[in-house]
PDBQT receptor file of N, H, CA, C and O in Angstrom, charges set to zero:
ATOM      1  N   UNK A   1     104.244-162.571  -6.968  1.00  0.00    +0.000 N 
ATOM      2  CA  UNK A   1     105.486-162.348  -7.667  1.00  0.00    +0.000 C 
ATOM      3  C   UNK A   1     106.604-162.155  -6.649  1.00  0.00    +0.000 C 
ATOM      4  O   UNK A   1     106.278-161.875  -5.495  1.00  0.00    +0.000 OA
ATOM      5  N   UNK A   2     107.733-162.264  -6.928  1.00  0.00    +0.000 N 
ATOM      6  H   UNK A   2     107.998-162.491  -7.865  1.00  0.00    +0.000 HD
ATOM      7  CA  UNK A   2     109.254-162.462  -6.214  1.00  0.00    +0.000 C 
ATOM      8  C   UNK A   2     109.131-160.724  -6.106  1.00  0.00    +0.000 C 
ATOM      9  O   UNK A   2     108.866-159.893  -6.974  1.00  0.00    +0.000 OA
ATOM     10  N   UNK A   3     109.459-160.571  -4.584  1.00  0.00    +0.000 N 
ATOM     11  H   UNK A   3     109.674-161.246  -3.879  1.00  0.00    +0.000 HD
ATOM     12  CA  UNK A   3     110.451-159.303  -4.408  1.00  0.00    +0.000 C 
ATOM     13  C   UNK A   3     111.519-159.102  -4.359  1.00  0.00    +0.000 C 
ATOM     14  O   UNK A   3     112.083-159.677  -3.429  1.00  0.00    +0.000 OA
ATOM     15  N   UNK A   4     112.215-158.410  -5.069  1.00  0.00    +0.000 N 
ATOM     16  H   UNK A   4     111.757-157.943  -5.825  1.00  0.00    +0.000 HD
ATOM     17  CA  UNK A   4     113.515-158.528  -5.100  1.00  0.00    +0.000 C 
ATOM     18  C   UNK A   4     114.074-156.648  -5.097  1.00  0.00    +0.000 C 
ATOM     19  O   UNK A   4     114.560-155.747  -5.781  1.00  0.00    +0.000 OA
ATOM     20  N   UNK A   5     113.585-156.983  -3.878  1.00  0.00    +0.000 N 
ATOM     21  H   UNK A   5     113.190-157.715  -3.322  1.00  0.00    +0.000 HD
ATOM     22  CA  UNK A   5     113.674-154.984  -3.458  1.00  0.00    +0.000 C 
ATOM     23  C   UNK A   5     114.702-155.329  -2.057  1.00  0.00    +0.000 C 
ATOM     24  O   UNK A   5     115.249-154.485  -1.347  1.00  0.00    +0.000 OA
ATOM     25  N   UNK A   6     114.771-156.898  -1.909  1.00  0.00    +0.000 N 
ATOM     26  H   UNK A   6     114.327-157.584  -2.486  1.00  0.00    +0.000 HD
ATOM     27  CA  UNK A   6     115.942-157.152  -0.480  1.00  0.00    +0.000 C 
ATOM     28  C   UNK A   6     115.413-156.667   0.879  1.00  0.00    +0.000 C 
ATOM     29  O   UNK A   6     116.197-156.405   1.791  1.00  0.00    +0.000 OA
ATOM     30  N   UNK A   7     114.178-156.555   1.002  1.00  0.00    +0.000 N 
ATOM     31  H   UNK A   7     113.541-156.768   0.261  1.00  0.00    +0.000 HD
ATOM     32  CA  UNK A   7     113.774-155.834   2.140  1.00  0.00    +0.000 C 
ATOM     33  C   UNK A   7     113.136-154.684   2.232  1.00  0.00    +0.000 C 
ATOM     34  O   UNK A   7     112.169-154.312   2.898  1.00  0.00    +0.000 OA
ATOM     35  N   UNK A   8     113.964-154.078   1.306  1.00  0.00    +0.000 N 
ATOM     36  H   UNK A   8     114.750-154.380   0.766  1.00  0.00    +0.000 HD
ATOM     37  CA  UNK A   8     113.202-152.402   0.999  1.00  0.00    +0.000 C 
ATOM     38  C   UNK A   8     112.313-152.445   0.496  1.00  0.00    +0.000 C 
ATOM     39  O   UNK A   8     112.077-153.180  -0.463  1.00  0.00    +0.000 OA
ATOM     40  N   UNK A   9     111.214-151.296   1.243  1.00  0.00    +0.000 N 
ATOM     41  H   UNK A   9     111.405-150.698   2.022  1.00  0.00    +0.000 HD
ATOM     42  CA  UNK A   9     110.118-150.961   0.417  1.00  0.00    +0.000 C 
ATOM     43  C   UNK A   9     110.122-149.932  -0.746  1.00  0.00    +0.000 C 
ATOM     44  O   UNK A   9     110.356-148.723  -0.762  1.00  0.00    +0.000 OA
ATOM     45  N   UNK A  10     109.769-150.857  -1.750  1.00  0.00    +0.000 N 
ATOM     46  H   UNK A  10     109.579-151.839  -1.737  1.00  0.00    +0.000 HD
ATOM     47  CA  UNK A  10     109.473-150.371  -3.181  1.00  0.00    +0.000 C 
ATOM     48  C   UNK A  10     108.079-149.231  -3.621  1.00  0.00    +0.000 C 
ATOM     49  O   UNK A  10     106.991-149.800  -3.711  1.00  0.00    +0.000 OA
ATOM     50  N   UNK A  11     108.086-147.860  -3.859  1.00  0.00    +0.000 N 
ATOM     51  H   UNK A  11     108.970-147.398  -3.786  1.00  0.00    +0.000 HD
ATOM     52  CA  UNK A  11     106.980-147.442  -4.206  1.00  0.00    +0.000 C 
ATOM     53  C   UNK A  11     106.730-147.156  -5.684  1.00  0.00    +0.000 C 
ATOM     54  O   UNK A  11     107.365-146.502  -6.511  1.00  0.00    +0.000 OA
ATOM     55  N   UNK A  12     105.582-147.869  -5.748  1.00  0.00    +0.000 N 
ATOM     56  H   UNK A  12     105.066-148.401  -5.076  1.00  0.00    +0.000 HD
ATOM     57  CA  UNK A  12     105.262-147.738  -7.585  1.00  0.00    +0.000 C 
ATOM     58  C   UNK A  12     104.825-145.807  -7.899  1.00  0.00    +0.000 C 
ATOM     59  O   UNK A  12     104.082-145.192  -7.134  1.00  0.00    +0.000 OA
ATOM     60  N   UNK A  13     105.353-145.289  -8.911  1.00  0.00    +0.000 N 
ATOM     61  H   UNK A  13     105.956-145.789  -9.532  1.00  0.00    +0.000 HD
ATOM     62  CA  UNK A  13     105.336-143.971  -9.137  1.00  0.00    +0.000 C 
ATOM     63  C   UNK A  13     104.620-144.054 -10.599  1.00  0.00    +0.000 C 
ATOM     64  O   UNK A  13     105.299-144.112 -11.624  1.00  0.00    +0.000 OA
ATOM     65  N   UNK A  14     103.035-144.056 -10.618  1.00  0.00    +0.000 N 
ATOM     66  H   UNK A  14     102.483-144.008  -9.786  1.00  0.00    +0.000 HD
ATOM     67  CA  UNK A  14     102.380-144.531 -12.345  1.00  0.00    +0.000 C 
ATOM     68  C   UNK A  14     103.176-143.402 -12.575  1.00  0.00    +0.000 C 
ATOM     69  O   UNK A  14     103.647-142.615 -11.753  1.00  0.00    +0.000 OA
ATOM     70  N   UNK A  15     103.308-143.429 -14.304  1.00  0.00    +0.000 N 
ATOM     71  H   UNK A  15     102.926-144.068 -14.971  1.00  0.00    +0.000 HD
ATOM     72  CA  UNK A  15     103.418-142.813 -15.206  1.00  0.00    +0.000 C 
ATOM     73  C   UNK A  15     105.105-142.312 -15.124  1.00  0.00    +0.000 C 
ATOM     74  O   UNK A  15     105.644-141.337 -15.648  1.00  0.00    +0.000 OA
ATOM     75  N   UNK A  16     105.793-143.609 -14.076  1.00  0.00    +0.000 N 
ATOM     76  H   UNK A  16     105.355-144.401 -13.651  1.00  0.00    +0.000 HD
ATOM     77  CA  UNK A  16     107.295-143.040 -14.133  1.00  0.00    +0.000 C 
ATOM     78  C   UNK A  16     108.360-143.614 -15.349  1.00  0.00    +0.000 C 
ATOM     79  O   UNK A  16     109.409-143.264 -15.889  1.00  0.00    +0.000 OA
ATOM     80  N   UNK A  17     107.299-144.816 -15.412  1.00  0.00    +0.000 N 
ATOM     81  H   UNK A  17     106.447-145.100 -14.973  1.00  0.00    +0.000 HD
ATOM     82  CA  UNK A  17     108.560-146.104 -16.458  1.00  0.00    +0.000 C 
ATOM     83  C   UNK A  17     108.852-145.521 -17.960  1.00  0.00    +0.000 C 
ATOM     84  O   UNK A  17     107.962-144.990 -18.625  1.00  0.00    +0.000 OA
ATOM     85  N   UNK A  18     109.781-145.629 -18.277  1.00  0.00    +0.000 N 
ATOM     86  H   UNK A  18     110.504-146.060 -17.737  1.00  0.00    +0.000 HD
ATOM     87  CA  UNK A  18     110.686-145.249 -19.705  1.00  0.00    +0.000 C 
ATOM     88  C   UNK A  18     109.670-146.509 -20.688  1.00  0.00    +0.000 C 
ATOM     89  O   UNK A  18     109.903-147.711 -20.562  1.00  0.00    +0.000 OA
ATOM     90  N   UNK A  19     108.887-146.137 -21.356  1.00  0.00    +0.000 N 
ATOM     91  H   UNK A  19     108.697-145.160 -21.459  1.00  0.00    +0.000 HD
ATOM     92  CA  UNK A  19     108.030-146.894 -22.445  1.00  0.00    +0.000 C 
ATOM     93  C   UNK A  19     108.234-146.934 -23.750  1.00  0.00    +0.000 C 
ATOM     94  O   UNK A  19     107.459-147.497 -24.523  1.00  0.00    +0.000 OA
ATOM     95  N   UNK A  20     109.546-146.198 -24.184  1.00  0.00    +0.000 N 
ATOM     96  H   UNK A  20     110.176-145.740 -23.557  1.00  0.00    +0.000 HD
ATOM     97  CA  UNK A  20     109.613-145.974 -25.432  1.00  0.00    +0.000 C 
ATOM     98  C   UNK A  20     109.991-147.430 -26.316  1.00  0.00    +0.000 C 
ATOM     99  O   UNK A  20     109.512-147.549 -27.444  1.00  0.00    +0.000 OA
ATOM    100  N   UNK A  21     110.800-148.436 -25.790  1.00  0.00    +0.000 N 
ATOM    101  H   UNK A  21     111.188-148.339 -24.874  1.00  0.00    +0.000 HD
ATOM    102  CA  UNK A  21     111.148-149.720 -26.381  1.00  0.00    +0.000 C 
ATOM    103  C   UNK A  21     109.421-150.303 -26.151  1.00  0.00    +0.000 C 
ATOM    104  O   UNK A  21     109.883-151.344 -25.683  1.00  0.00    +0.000 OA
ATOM    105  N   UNK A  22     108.444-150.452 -26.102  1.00  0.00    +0.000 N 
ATOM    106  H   UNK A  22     108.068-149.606 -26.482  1.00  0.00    +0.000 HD
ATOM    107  CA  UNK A  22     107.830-150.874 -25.838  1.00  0.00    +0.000 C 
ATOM    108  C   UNK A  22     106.373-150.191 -26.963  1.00  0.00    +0.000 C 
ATOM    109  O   UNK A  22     105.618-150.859 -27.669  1.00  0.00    +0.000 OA
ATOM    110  N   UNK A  23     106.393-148.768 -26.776  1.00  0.00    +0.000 N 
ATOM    111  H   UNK A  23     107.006-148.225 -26.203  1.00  0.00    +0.000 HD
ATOM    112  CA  UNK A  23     105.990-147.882 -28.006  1.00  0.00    +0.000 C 
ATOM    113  C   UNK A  23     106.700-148.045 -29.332  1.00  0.00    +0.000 C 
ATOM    114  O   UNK A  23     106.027-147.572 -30.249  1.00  0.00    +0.000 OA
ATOM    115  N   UNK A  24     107.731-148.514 -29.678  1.00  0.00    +0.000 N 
ATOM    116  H   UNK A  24     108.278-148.898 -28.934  1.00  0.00    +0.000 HD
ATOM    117  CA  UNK A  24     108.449-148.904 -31.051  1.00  0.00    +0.000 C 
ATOM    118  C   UNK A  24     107.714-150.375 -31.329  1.00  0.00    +0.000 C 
ATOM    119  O   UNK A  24     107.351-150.825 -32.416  1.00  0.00    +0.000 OA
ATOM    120  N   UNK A  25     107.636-150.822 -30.361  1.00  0.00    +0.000 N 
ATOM    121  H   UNK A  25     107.931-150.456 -29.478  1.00  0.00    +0.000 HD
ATOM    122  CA  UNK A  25     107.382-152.354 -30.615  1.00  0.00    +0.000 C 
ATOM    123  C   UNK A  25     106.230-152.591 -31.046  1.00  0.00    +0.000 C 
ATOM    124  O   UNK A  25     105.908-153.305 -31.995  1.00  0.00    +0.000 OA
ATOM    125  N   UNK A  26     105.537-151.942 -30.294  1.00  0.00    +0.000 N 
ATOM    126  H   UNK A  26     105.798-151.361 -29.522  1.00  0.00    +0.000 HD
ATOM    127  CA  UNK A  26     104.023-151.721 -30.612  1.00  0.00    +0.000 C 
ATOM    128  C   UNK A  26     103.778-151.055 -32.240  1.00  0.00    +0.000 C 
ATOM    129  O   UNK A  26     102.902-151.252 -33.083  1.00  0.00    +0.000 OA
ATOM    130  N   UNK A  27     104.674-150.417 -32.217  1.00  0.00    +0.000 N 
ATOM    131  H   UNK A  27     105.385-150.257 -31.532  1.00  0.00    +0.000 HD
ATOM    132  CA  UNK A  27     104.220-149.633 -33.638  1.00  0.00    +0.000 C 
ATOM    133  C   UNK A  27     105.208-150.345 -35.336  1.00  0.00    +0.000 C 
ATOM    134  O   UNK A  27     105.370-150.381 -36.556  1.00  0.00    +0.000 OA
ATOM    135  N   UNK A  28     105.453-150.641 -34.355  1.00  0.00    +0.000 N 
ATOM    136  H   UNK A  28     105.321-150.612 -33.364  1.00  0.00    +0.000 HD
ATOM    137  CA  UNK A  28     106.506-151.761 -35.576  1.00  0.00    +0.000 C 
ATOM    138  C   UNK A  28     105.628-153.078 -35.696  1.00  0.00    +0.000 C 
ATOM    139  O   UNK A  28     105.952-153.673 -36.724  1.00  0.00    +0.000 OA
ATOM    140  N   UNK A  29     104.717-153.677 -35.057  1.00  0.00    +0.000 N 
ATOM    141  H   UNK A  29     104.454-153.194 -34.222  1.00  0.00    +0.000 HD
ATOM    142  CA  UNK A  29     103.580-154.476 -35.280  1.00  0.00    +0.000 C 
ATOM    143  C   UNK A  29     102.937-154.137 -35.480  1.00  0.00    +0.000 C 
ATOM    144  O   UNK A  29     102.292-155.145 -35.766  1.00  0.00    +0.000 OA
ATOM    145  N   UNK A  30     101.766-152.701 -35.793  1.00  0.00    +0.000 N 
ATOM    146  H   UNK A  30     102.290-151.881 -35.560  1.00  0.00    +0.000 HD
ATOM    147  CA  UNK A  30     101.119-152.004 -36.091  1.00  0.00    +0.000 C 
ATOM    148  C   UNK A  30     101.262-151.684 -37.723  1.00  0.00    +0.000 C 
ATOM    149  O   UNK A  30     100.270-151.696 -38.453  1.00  0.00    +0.000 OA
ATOM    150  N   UNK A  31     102.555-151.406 -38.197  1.00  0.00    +0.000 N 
ATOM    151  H   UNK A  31     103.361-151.396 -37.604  1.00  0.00    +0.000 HD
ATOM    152  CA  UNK A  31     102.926-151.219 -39.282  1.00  0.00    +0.000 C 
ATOM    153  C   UNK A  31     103.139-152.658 -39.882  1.00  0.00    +0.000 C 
ATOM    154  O   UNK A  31     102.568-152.834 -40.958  1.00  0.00    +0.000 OA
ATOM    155  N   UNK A  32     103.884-153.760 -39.363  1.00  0.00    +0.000 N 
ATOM    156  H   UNK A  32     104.348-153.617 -38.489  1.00  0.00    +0.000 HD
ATOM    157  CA  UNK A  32     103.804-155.363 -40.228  1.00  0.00    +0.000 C 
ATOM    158  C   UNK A  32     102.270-155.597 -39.954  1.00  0.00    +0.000 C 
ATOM    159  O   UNK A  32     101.894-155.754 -41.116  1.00  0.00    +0.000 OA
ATOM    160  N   UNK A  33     101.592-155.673 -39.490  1.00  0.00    +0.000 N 
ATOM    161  H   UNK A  33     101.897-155.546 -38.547  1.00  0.00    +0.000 HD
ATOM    162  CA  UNK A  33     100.154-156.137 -39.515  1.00  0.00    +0.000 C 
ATOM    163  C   UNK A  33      99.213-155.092 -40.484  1.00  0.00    +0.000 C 
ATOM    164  O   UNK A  33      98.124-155.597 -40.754  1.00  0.00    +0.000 OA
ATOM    165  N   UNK A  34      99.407-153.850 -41.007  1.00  0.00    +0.000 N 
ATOM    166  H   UNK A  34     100.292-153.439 -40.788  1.00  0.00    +0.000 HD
ATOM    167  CA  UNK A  34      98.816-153.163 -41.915  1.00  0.00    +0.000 C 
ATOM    168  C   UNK A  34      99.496-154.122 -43.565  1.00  0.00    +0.000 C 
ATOM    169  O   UNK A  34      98.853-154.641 -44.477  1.00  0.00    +0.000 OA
ATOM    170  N   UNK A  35     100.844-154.024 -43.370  1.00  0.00    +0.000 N 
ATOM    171  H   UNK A  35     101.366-153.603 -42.629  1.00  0.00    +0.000 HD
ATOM    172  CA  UNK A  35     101.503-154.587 -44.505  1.00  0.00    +0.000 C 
ATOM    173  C   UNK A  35     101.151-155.697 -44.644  1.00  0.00    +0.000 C 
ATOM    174  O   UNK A  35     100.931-155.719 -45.855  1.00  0.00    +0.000 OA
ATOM    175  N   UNK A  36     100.895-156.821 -44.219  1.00  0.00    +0.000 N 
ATOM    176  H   UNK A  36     101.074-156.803 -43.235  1.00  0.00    +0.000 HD
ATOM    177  CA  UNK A  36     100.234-157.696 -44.188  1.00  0.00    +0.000 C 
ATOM    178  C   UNK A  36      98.629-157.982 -44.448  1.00  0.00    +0.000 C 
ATOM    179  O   UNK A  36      98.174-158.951 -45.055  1.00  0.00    +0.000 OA
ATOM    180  N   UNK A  37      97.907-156.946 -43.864  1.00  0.00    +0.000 N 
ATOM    181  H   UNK A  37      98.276-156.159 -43.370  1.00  0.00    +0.000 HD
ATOM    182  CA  UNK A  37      96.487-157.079 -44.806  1.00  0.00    +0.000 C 
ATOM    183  C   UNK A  37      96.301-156.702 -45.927  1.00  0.00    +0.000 C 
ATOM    184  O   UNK A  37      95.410-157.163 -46.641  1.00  0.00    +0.000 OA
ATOM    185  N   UNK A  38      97.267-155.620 -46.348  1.00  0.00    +0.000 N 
ATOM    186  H   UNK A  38      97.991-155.245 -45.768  1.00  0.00    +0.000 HD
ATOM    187  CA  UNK A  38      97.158-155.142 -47.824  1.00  0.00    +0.000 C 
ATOM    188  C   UNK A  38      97.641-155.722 -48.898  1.00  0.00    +0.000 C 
ATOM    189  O   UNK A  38      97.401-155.491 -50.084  1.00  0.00    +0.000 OA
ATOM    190  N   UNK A  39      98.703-156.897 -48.145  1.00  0.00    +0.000 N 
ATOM    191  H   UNK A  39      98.898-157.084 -47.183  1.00  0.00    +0.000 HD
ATOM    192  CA  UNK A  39      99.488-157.759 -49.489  1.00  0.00    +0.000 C 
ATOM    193  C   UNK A  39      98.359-158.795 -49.284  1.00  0.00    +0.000 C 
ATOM    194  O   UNK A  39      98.106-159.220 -50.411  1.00  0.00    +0.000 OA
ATOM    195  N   UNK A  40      97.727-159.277 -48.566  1.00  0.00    +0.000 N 
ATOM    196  H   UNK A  40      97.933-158.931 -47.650  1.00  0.00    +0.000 HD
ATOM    197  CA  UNK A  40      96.202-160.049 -48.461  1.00  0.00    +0.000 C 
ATOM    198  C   UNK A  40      95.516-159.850 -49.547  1.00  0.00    +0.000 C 
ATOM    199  O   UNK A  40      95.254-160.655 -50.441  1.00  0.00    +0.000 OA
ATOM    200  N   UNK A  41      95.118-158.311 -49.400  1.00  0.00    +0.000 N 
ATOM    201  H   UNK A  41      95.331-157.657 -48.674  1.00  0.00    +0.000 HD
ATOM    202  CA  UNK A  41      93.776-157.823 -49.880  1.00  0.00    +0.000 C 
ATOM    203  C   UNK A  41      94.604-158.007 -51.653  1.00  0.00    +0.000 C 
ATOM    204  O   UNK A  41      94.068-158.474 -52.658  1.00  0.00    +0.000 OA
ATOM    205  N   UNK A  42      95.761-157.559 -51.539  1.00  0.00    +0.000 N 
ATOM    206  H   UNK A  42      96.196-157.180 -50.723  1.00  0.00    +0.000 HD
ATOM    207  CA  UNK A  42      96.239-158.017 -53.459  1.00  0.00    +0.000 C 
ATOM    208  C   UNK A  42      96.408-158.989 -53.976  1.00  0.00    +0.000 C 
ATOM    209  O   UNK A  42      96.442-159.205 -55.187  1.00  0.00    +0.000 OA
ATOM    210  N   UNK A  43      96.559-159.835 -52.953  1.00  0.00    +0.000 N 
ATOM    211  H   UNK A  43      96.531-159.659 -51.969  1.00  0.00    +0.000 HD
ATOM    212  CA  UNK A  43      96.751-161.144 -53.336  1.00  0.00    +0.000 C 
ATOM    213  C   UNK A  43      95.304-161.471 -54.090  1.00  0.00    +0.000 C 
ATOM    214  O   UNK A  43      95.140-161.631 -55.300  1.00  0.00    +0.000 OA
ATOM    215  N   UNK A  44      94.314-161.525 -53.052  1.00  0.00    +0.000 N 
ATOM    216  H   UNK A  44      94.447-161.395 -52.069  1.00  0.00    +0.000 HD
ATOM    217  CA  UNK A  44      93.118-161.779 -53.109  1.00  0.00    +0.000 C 
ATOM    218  C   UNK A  44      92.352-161.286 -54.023  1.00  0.00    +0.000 C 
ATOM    219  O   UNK A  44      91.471-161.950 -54.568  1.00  0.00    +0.000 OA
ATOM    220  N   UNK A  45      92.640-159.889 -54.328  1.00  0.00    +0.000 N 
ATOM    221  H   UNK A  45      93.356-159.349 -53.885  1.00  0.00    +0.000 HD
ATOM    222  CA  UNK A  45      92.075-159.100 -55.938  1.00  0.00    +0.000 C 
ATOM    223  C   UNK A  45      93.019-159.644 -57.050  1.00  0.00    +0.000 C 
ATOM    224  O   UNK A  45      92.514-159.576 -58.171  1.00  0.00    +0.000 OA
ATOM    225  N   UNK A  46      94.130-160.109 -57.004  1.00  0.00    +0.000 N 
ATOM    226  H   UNK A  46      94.540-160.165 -56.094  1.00  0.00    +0.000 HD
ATOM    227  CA  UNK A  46      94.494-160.654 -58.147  1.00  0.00    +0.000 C 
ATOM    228  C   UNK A  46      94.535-161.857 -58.511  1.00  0.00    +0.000 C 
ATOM    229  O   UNK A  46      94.968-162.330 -59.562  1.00  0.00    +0.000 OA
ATOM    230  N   UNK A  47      93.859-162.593 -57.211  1.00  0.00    +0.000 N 
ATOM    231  H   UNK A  47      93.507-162.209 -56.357  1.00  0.00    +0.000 HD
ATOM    232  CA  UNK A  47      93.203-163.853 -57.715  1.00  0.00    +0.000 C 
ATOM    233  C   UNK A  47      91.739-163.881 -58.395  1.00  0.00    +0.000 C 
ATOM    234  O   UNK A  47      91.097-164.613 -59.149  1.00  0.00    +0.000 OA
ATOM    235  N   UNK A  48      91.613-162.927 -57.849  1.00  0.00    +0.000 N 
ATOM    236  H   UNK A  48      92.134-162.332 -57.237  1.00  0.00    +0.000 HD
ATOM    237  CA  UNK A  48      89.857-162.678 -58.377  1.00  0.00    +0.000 C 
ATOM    238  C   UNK A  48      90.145-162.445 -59.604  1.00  0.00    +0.000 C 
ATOM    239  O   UNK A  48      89.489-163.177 -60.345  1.00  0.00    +0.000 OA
ATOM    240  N   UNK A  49      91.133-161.452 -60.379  1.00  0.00    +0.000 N 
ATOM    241  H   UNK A  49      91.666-160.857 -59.777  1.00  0.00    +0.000 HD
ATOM    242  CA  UNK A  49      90.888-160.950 -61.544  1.00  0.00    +0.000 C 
ATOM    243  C   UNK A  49      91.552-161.731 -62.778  1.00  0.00    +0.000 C 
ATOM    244  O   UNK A  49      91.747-161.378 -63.941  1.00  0.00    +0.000 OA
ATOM    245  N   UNK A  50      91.820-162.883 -62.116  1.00  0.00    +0.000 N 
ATOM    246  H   UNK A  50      91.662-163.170 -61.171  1.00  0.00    +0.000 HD
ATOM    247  CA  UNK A  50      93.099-164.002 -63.010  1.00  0.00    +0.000 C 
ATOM    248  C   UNK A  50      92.032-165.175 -62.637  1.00  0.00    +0.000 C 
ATOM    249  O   UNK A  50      92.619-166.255 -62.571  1.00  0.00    +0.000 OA
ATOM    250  N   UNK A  51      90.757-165.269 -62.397  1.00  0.00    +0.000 N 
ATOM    251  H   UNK A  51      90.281-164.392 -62.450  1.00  0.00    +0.000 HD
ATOM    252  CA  UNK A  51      90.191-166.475 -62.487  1.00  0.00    +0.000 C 
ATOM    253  C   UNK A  51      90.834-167.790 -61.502  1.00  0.00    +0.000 C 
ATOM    254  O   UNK A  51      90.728-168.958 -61.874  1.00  0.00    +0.000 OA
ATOM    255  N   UNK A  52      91.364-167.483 -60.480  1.00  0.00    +0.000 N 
ATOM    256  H   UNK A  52      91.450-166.534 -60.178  1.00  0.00    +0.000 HD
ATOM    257  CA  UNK A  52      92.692-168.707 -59.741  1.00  0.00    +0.000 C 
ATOM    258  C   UNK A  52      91.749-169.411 -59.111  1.00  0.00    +0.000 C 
ATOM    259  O   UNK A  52      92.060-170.388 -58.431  1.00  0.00    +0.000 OA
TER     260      UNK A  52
């Protein structure tokens, strides 16, 4: 990967990076992918119960 530290040495510090846009994101696909199996699962029981 490209350094783009210009020369300077860069030290990685785990557990320093700001994750919160990244924790929303995650959980905002977490929540459309629940909503999404459950309009599945109704779809699918109300095809069952309508003979489709």
């Amino acid at each position: 990967m490209a350094d783009h530290s210009h020369g300077k040495t860069v030290e990685h510090k785990p557990g320093s990076m700001d994750i919160r846009a990244q924790e929303k994101t995650f959980a905002a696909f977490i929540r459309f992918s629940a909503w999404g199996a459950l309009l599945s699962v109704l779809v699918l029981i109300f095809m069952a119960l309508s003979n489709a």
